[in-house]
C-alpha positions, 0 to 999 in steps of 0.5 A: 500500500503505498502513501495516496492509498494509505491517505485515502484510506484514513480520509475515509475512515476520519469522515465514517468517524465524523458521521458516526460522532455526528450521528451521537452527538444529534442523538444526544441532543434529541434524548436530552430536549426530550429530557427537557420537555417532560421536565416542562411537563411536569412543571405546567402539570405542578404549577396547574394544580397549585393554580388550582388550589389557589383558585379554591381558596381565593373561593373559600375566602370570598364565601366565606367574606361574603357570608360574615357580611350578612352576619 
């Protein structure tokens, strides 16, 4: 094997090593953007039931204010 043909042969294998360490990388990215978005999820599902029962006792106070002025 002469000199050109051993280049060649390490240009091929730096270029399928880039694909694969590409491919890698796109699939590391894609596992923690899903990562991120459950995380997301979880948060709006938290922060809706805080919201919610927020919401029930604003509405216990105004009953119960709108009851004790009648009184």
């Amino acid at each position: 094997m002469d000199f050109k043909q051993l280049q060649a042969e390490l240009r091929k294998l730096e270029k399928e090593a880039g694909e694969k360490s590409a491919s890698a990388l796109i699939a590391i990215m894609e596992i923690r953007a899903t990562q991120f978005e459950e995380k997301l999820d979880q948060l709006r599902i938290d922060n809706d039931k805080k919201f919610s029962l927020i919401q029930w006792m604003i509405g216990g106070l105004a009953l119960l204010i709108t009851i004790l002025n009648f009184i």
